[in-house]
C-alpha positions in Angstrom: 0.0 0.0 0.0 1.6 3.5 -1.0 0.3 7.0 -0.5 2.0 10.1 -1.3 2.2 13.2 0.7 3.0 17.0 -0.6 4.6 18.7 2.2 3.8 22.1 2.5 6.5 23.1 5.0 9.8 24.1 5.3 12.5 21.6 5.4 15.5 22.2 7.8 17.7 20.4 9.8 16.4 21.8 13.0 13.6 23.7 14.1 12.8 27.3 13.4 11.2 30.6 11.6 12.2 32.0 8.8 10.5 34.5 6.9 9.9 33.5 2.8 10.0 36.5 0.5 7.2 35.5 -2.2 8.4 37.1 -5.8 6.6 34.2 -8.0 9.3 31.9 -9.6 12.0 34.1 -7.7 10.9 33.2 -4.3 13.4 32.5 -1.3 14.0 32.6 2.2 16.5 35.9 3.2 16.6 38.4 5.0 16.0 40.9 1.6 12.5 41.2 0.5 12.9 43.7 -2.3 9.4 44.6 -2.3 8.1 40.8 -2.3 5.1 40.0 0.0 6.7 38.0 3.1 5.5 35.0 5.0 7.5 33.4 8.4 7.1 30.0 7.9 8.1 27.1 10.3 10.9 24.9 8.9 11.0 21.6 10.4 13.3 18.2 9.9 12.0 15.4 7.5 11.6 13.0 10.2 9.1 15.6 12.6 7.3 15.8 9.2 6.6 12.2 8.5 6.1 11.0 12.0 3.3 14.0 12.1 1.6 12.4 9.0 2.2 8.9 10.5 4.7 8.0 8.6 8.0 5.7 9.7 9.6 5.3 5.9 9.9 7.2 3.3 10.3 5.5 -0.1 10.7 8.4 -2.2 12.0 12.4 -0.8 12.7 14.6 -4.2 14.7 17.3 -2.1 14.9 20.6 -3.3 15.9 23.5 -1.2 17.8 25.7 -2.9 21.2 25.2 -2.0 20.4 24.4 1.2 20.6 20.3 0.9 23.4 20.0 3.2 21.8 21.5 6.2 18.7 19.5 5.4 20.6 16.2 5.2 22.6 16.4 8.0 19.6 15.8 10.0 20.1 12.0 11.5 16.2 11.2 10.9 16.7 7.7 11.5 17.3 8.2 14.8 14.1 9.4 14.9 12.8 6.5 13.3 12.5 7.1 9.8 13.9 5.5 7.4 14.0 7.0 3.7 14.2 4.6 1.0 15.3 6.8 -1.9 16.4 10.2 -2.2 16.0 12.5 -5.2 18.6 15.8 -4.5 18.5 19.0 -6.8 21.5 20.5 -6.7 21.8 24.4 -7.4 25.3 25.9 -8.3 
């Protein structure tokens, strides 16, 4: 049985607020809005996201973030018991 889940959230490796300037296919999280409409959104780590939709494995993350994969990787989720069976990273240069 598979399901799939969009999340809607920010993805970090810990949590926290951070405010996301929205400028259409331009948008970002910093600190420079530039006349953009701005949102604080809550970024939390993979693992706080699938054990709140009652989840345990993941078999497929596509992980885009905007240069930001690191961060968002370094996250131990399986310690947190979730397990991620394949992993799709974008990489931005």
């Amino acid at each position: 049985h598979r399901s799939c889940m969009l999340a809607r959230q920010c993805v970090s490796d810990t949590v926290r607020t951070v405010t996301f300037n929205v400028m259409g296919p331009h948008s970002r999280a910093s600190h420079n809005a530039g006349g953009s409409v701005r949102r604080n959104l809550t970024c939390l780590p993979i693992s706080t996201i699938a054990q709140q939709a009652g989840h345990h494995a993941v078999d497929f993350w596509s992980l885009d973030v905007e240069g930001h994969e690191l961060a968002v990787l370094s996250h131990d989720w399986e310690a947190h018991g979730v397990s991620v069976n394949a992993l799709m990273v974008e990489d931005h240069h």
